[in-house]
TORKOL-4160 file (C-alpha; in steps of 0.2 Angstrom, whole numbers, padded with zeros to 4 digits, m for minus):
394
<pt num="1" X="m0447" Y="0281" Z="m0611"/>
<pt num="2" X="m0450" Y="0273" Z="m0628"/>
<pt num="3" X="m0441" Y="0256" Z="m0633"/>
<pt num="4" X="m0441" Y="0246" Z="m0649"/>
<pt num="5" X="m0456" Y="0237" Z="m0654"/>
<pt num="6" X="m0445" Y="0224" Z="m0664"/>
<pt num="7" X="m0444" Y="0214" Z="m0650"/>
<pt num="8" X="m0460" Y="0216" Z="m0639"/>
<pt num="9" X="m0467" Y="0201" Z="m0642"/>
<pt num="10" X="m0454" Y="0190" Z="m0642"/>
<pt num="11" X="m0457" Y="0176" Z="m0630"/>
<pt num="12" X="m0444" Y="0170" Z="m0613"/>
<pt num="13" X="m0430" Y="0161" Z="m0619"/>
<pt num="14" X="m0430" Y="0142" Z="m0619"/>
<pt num="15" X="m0422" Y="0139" Z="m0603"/>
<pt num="16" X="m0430" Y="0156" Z="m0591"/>
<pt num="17" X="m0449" Y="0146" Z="m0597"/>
<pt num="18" X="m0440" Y="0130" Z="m0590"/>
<pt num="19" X="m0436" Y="0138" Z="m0573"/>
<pt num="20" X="m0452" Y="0145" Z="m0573"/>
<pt num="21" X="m0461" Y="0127" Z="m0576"/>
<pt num="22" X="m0451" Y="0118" Z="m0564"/>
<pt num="23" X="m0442" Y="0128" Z="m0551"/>
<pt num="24" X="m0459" Y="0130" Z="m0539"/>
<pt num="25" X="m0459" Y="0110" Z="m0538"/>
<pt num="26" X="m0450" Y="0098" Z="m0529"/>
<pt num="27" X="m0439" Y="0087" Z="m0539"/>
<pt num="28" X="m0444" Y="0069" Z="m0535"/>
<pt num="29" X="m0428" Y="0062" Z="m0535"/>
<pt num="30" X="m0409" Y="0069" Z="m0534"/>
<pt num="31" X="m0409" Y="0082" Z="m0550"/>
<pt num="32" X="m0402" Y="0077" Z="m0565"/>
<pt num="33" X="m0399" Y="0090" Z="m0581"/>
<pt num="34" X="m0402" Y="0085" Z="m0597"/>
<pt num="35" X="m0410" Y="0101" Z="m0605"/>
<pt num="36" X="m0396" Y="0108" Z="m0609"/>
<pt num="37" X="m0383" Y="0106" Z="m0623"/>
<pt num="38" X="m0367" Y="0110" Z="m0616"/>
<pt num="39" X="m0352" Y="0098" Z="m0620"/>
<pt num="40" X="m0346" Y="0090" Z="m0602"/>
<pt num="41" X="m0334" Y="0077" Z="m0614"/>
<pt num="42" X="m0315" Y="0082" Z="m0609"/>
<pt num="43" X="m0306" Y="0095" Z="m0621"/>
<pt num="44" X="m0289" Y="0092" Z="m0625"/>
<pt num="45" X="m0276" Y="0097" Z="m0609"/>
<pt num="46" X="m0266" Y="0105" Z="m0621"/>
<pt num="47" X="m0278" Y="0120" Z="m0625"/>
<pt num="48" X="m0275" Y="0127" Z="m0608"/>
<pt num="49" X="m0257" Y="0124" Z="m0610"/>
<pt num="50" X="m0259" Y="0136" Z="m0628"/>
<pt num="51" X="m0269" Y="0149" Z="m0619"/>
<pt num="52" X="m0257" Y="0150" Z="m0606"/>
<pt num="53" X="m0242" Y="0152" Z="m0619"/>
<pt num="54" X="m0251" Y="0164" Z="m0628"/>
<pt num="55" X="m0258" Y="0175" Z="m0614"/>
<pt num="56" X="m0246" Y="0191" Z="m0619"/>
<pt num="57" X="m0258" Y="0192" Z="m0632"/>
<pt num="58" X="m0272" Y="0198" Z="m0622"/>
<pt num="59" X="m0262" Y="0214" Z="m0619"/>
<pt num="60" X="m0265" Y="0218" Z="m0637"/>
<pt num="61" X="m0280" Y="0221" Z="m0646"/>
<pt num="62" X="m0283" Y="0203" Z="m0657"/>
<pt num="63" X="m0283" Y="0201" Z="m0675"/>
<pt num="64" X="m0302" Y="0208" Z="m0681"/>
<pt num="65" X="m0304" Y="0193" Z="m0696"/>
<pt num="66" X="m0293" Y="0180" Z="m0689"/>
<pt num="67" X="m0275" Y="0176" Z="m0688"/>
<pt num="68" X="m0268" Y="0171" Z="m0704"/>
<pt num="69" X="m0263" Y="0153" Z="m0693"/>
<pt num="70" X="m0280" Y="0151" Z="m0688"/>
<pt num="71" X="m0288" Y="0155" Z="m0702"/>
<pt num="72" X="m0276" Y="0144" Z="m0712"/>
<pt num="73" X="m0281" Y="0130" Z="m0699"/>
<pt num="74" X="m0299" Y="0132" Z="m0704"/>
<pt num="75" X="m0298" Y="0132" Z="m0721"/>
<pt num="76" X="m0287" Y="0115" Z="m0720"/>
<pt num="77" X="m0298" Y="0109" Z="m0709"/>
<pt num="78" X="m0312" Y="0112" Z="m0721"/>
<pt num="79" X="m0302" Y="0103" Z="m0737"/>
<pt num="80" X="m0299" Y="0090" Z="m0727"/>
<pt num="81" X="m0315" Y="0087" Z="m0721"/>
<pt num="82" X="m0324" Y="0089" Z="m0736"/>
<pt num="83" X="m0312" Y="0091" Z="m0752"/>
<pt num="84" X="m0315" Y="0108" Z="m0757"/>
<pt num="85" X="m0302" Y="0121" Z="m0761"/>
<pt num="86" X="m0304" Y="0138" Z="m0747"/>
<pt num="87" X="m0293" Y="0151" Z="m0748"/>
<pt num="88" X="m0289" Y="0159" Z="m0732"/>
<pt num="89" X="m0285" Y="0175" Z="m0735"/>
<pt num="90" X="m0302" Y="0179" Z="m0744"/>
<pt num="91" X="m0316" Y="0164" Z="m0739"/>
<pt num="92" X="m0314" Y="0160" Z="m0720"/>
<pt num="93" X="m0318" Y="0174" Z="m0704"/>
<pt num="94" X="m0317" Y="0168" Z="m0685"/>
<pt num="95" X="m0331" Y="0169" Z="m0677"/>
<pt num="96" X="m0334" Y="0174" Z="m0659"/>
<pt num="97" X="m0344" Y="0158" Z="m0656"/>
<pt num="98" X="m0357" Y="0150" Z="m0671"/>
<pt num="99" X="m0372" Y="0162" Z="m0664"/>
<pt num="100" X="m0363" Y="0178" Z="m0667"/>
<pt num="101" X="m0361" Y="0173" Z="m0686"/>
<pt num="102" X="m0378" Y="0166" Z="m0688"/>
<pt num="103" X="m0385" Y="0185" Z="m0683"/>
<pt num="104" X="m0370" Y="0196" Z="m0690"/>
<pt num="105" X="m0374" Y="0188" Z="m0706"/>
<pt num="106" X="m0388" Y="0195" Z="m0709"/>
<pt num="107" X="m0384" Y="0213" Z="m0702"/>
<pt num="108" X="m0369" Y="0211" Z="m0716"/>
<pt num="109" X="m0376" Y="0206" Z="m0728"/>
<pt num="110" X="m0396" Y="0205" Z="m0730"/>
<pt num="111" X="m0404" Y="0217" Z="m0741"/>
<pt num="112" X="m0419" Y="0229" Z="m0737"/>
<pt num="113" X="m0430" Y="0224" Z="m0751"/>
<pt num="114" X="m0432" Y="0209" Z="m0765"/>
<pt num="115" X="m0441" Y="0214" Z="m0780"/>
<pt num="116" X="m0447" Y="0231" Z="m0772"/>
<pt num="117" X="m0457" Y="0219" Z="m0755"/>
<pt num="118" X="m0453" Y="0217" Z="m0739"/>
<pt num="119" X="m0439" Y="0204" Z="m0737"/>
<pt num="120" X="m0441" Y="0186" Z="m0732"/>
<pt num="121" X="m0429" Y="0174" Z="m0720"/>
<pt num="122" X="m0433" Y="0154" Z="m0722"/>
<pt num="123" X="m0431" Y="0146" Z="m0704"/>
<pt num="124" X="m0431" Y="0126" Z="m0701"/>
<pt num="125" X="m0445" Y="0124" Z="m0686"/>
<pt num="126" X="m0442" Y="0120" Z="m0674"/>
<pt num="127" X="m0428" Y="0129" Z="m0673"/>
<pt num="128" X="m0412" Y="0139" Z="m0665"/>
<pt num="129" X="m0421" Y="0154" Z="m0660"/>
<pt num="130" X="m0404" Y="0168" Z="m0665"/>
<pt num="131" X="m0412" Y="0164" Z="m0683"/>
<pt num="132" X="m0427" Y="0174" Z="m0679"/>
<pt num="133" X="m0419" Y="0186" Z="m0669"/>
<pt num="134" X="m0409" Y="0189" Z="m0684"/>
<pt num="135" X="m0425" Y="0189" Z="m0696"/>
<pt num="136" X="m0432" Y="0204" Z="m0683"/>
<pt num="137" X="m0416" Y="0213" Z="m0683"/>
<pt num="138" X="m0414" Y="0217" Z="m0702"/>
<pt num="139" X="m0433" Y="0221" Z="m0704"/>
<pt num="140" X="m0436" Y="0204" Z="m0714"/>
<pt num="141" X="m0451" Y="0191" Z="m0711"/>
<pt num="142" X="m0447" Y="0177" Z="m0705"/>
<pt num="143" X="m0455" Y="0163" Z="m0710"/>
<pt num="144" X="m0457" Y="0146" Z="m0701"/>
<pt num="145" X="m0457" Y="0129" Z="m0711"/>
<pt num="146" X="m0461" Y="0114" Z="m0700"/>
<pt num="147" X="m0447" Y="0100" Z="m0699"/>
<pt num="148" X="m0458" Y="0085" Z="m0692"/>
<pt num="149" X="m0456" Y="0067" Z="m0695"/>
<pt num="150" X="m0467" Y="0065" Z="m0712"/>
<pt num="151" X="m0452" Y="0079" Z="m0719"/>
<pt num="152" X="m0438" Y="0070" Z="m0713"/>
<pt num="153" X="m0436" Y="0082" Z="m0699"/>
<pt num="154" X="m0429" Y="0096" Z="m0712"/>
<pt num="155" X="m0440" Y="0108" Z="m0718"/>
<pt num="156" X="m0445" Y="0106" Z="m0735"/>
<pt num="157" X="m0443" Y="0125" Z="m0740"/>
<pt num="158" X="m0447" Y="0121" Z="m0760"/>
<pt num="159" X="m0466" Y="0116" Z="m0755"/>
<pt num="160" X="m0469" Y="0134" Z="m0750"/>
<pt num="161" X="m0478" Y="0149" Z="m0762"/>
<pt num="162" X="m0468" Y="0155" Z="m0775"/>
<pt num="163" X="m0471" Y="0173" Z="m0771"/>
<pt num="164" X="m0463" Y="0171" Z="m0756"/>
<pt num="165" X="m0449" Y="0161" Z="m0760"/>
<pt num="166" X="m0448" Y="0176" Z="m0774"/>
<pt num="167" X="m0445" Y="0188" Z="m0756"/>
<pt num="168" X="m0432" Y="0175" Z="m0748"/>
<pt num="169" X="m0415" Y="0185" Z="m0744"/>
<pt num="170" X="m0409" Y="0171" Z="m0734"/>
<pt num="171" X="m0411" Y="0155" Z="m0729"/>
<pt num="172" X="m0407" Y="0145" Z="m0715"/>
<pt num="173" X="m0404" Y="0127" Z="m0713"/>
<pt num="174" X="m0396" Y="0117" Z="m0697"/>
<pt num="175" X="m0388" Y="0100" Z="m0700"/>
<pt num="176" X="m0385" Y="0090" Z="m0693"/>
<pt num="177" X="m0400" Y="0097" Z="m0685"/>
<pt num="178" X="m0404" Y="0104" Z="m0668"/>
<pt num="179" X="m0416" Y="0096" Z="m0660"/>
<pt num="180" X="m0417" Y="0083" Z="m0670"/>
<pt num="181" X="m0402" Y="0075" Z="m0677"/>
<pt num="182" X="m0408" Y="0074" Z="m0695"/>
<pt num="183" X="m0395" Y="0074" Z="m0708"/>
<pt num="184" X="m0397" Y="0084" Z="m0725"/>
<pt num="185" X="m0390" Y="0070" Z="m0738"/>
<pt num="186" X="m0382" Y="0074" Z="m0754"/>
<pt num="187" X="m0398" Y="0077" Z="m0765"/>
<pt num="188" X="m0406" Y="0088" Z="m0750"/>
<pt num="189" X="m0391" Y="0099" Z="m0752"/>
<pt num="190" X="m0391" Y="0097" Z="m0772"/>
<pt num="191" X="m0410" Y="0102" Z="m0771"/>
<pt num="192" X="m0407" Y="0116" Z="m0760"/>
<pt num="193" X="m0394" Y="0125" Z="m0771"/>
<pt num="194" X="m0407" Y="0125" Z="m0786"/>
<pt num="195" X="m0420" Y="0133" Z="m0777"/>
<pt num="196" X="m0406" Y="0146" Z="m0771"/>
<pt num="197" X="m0402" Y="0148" Z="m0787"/>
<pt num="198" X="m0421" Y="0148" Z="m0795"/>
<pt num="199" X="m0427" Y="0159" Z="m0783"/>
<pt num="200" X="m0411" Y="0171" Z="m0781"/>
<pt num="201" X="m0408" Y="0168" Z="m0761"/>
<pt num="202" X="m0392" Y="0164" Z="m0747"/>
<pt num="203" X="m0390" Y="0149" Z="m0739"/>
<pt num="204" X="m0385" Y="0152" Z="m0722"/>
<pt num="205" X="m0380" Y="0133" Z="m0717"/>
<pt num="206" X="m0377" Y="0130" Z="m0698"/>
<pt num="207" X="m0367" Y="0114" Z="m0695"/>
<pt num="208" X="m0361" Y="0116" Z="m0677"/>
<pt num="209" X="m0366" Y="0099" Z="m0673"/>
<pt num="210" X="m0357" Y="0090" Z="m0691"/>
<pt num="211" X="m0344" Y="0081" Z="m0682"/>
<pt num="212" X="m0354" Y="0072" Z="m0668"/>
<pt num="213" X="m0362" Y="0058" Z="m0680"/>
<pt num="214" X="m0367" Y="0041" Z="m0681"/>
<pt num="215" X="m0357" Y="0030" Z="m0697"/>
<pt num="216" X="m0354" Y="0041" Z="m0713"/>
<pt num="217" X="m0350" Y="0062" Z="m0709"/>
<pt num="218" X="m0364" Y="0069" Z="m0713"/>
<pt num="219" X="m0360" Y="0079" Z="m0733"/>
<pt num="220" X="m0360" Y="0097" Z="m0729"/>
<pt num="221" X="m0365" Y="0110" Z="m0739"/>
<pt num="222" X="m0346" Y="0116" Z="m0746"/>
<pt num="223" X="m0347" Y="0099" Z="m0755"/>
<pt num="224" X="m0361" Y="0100" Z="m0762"/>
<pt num="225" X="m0359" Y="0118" Z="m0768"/>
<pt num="226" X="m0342" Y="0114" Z="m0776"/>
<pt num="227" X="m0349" Y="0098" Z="m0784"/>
<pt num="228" X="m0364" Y="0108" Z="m0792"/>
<pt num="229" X="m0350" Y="0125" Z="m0798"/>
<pt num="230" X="m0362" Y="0137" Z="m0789"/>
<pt num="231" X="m0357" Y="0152" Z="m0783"/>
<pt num="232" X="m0348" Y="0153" Z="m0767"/>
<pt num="233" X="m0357" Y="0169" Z="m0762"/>
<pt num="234" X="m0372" Y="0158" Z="m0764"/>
<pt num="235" X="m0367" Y="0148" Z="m0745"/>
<pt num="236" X="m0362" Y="0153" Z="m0728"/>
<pt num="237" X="m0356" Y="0138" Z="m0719"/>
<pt num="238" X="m0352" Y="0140" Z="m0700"/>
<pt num="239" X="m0343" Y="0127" Z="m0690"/>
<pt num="240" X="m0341" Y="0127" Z="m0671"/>
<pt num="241" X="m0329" Y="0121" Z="m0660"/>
<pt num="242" X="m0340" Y="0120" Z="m0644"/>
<pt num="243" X="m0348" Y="0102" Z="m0649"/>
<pt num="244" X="m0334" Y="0096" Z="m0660"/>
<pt num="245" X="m0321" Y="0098" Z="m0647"/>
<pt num="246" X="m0331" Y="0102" Z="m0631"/>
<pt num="247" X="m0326" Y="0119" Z="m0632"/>
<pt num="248" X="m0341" Y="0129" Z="m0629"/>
<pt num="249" X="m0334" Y="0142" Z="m0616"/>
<pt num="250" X="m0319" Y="0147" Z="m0631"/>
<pt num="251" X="m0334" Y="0156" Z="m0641"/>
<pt num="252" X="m0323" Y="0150" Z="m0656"/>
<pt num="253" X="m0331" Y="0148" Z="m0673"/>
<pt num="254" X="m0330" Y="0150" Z="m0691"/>
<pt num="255" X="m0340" Y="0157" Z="m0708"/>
<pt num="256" X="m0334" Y="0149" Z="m0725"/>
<pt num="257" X="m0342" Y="0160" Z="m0740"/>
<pt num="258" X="m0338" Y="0169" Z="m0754"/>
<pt num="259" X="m0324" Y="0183" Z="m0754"/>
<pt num="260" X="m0337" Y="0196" Z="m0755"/>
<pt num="261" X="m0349" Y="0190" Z="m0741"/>
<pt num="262" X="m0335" Y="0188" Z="m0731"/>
<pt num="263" X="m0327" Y="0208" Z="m0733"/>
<pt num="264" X="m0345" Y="0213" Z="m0727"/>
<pt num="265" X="m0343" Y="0202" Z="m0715"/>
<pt num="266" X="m0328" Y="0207" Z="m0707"/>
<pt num="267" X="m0330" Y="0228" Z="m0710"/>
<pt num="268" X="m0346" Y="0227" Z="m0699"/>
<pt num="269" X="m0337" Y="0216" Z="m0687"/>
<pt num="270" X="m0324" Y="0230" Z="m0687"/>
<pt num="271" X="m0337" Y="0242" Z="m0683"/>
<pt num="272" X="m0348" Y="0232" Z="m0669"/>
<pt num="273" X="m0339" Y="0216" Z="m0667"/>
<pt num="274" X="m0328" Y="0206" Z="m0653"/>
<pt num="275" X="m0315" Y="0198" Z="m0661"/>
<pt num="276" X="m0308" Y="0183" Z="m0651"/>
<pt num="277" X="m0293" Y="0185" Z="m0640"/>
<pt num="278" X="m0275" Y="0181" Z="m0649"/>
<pt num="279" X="m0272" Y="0167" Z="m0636"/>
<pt num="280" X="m0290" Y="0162" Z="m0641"/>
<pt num="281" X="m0286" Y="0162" Z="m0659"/>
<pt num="282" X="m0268" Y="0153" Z="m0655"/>
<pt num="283" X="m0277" Y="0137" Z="m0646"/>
<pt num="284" X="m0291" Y="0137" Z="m0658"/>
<pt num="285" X="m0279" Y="0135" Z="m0672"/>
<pt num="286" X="m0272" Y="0120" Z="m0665"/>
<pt num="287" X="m0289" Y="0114" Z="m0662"/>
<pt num="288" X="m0294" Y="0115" Z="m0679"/>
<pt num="289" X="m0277" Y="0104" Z="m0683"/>
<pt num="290" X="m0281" Y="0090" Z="m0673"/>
<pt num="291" X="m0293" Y="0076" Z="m0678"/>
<pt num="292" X="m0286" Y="0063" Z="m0665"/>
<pt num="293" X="m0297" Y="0073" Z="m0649"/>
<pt num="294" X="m0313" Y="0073" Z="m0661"/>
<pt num="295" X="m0315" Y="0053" Z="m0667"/>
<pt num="296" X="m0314" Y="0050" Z="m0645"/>
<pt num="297" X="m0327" Y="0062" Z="m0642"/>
<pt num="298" X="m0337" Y="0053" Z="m0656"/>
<pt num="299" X="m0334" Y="0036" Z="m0650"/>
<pt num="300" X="m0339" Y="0043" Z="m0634"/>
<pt num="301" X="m0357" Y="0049" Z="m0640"/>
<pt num="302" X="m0358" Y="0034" Z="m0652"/>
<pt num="303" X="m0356" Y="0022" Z="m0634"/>
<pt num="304" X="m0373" Y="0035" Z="m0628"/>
<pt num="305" X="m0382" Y="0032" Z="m0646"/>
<pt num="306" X="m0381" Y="0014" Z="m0643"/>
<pt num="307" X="m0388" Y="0014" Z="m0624"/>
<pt num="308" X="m0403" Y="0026" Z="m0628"/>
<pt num="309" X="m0408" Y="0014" Z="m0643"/>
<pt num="310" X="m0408" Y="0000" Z="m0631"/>
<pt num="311" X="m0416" Y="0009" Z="m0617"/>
<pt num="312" X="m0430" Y="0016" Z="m0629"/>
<pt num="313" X="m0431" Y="0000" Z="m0639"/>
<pt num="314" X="m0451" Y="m0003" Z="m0640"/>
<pt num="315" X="m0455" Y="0015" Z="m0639"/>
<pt num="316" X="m0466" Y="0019" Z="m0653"/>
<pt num="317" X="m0462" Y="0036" Z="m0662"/>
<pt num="318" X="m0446" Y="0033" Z="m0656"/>
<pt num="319" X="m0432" Y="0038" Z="m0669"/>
<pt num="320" X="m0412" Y="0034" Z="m0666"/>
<pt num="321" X="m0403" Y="0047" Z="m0670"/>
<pt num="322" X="m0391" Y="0051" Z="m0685"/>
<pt num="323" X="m0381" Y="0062" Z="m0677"/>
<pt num="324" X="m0378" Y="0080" Z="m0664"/>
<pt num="325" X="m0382" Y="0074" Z="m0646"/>
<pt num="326" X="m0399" Y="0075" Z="m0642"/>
<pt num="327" X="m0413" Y="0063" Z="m0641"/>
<pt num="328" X="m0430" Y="0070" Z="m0648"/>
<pt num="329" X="m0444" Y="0059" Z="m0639"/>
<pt num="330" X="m0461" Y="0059" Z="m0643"/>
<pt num="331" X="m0475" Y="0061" Z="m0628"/>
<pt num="332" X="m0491" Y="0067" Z="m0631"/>
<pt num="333" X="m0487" Y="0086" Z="m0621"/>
<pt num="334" X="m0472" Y="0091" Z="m0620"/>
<pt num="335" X="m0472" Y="0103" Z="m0604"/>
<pt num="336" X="m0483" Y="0091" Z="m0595"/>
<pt num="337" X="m0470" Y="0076" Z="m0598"/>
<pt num="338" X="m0456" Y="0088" Z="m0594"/>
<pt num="339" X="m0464" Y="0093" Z="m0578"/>
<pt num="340" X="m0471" Y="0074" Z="m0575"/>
<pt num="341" X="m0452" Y="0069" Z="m0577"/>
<pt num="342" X="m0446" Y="0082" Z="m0562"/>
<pt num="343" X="m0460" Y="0079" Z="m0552"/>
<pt num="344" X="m0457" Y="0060" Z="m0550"/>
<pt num="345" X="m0439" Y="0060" Z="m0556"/>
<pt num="346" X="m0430" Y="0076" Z="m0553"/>
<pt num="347" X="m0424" Y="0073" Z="m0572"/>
<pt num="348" X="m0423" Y="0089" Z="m0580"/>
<pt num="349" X="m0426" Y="0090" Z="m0601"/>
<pt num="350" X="m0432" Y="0102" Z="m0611"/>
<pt num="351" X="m0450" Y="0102" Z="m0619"/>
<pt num="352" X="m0449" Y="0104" Z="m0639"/>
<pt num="353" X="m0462" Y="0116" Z="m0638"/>
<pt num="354" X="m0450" Y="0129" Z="m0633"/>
<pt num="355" X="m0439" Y="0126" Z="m0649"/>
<pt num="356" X="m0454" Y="0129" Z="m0661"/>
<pt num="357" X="m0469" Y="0140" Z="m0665"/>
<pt num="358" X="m0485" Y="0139" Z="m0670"/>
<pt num="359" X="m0483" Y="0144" Z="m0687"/>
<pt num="360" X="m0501" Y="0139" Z="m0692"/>
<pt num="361" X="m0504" Y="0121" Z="m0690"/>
<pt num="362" X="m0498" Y="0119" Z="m0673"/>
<pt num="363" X="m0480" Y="0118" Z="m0664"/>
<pt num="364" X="m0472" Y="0105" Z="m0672"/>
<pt num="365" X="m0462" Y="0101" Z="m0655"/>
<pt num="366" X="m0476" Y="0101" Z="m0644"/>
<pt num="367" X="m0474" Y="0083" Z="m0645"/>
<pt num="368" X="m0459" Y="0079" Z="m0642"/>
<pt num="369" X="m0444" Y="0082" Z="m0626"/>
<pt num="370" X="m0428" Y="0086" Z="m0632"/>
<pt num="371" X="m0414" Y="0076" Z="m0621"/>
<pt num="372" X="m0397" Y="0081" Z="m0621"/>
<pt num="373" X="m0383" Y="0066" Z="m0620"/>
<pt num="374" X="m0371" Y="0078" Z="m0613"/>
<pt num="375" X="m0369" Y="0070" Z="m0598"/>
<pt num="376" X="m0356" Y="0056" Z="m0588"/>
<pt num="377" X="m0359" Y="0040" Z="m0595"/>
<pt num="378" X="m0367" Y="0033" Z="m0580"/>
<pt num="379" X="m0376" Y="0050" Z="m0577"/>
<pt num="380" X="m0384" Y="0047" Z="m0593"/>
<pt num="381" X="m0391" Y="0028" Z="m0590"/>
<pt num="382" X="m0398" Y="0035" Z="m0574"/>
<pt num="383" X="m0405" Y="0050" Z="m0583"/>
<pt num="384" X="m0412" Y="0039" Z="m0599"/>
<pt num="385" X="m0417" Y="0024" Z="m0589"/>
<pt num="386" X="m0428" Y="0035" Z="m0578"/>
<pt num="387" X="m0435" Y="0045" Z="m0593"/>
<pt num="388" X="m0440" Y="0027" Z="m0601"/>
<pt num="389" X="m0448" Y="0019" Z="m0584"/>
<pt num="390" X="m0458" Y="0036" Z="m0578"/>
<pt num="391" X="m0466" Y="0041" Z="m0597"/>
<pt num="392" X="m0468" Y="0025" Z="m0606"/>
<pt num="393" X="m0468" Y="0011" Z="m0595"/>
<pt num="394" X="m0479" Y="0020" Z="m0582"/>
């Protein structure tokens, strides 16, 4: 039997290569998980309450682009948040969860060549791997930009060659960004859209994480695209509701674009897609309406901010930060501290290396442990105090 050589090489996922470092060692304490980014923050009750209304609607086969109340939600949603004008009907597509846009994007609406050569994709690295995948899929080269502390923990795509920024289809870009928590500011955004524009390329903007901040909500790059009058099939924005409203088991999401971006996107999702549920879509819509769940769930994380800068306070390399929900602490190796850390600990973290790749001048997260503050309160001064005693005061 033959199979694909596309994804032959690809290495284990993040979380099979943690097992497989940890899971043949004792843990030296009662285990504790903090590798892993899943909300445990409580959702509203009423969501349940929606679903459960609704649930005639999963005897019919759901809306393929959206619900016009859902997608009505989201486009408010998105004019309140940051003052630009959506229209529903034609701009905004749910999403089956942020990671089936992030890829479908690109099947809808990459193209095989730039300029007669092989297509290129822009990738932040470390990075979410589904942007590589994607990369793979549509036959394009992806190409890896480190995001390290003398960058600001954002890639700095305008530094690279212009012959292959004259190949880029797309681009991606997470912020607030994953690991890190690195927010793009205004003139990030401003300078990103102008080398879009130079170089003829998409911004695919992945800003799951943009309402778990720290002070000012971090600009977003709908703003910054309707302040600079570029073209909206310029962007993609996508927006989650697993870390805005601890949601991540409703797979719920949505892609703002242009209106053309968004017909490709919803005739191959006709075609290959699973549209959310209708009592899915009804309890997402309500979810999108309401703000009052979102500022407790940020207060919540903001009370966590404040504990891990006091607990790391001294640490040197150590960076508080601006926003998502994980810590991004610098050691010297990263499997060895995350295997150091369950040996004597039984605290669980992932090592950074499995977020990046060697893209010629190392892994940019071999140095560092990515800490998620997803946790109980008191799970997560157990879990940070131990971290702290066993790697930097030892």
């Amino acid at each position: 039997m033959q199979y694909p050589d596309r994804f032959s090489d690809l290495p284990a996922y993040a979380f099979p290569r943690l097992r497989a470092l940890l899971d043949h060692h004792e843990p030296g304490g009662a285990p504790l998980s903090m590798s892993i980014g899943e909300p445990k923050h409580a959702f509203p009750e009423w969501v349940t309450e929606i679903i459960a209304a609704n649930a005639a609607g999963f005897g019919s086969y759901p809306a393929n682009d959206g619900s016009p109340e859902l997608l009505g939600a989201i486009a408010d949603w998105a004019g309140r948040r940051y003052g630009v004008a959506v229209d529903a009907a034609s701009q905004v597509m749910a999403l089956n969860g942020s990671r089936e846009g992030l890829y479908n994007i690109a099947m809808a609406i990459a193209p095989e060549t730039k300029n007669g050569k092989p297509p290129v994709f822009l990738l932040p690295n470390p990075f979410y791997q589904v942007y590589a995948i994607a990369a793979i899929s549509v036959g394009a080269e992806p190409v890896l930009v480190p995001a390290t502390r003398e960058t600001g923990h954002l890639p700095d795509y305008a530094a690279l060659p212009a012959e292959i920024l004259d190949r880029v289809t797309l681009c991606y870009i997470c912020s607030p960004s994953n690991p890190q928590g690195a927010v793009a500011d205004g003139a990030y955004w401003a300078a990103l859209l102008d080398l879009a524009e130079k170089h003829d390329f998409k911004i695919v903007a992945d800003e799951c994480y943009s309402e778990v901040y720290r002070g000012t909500p971090p600009p977003g790059i709908l703003a910054a695209a309707a302040a600079k009058g570029t073209d909206p099939e310029r962007v993609l924005a996508i927006h989650s509701l697993s870390k805005r409203s601890n949601l991540p088991g409703l797979r719920s999401g949505s892609v703002i674009s242009g209106p053309e971006n968004i017909r490709r996107i919803r005739q191959l999702r006709a075609y290959s897609g699973a549209p959310l549920p209708m009592p899915i879509q009804a309890a997402s819509a309500r979810v999108w309406a309401d703000e009052a769940h979102v500022v407790e769930n940020r207060r919540l994380y903001g009370i966590k901010f404040d504990l891990a800068d006091r607990i790391f306070s001294g640490v040197p390399g150590y960076e508080p930060p601006q926003a998502g929900f994980f810590l991004w602490l610098p050691v010297e190796d990263s499997e060895a501290a995350c295997l150091k850390l369950w040996q004597q600990t039984g605290v669980r973290c992932l090592p950074g290396a499995y977020l990046g790749r060697d893209s010629g001048s190392g892994n940019p997260g071999a140095g560092y442990l990515r800490v998620a503050l997803v946790a109980p309160m008191e799970q997560t001064e157990t879990g940070l105090t131990l971290i702290r005693h066993c790697l930097y005061d030892s």
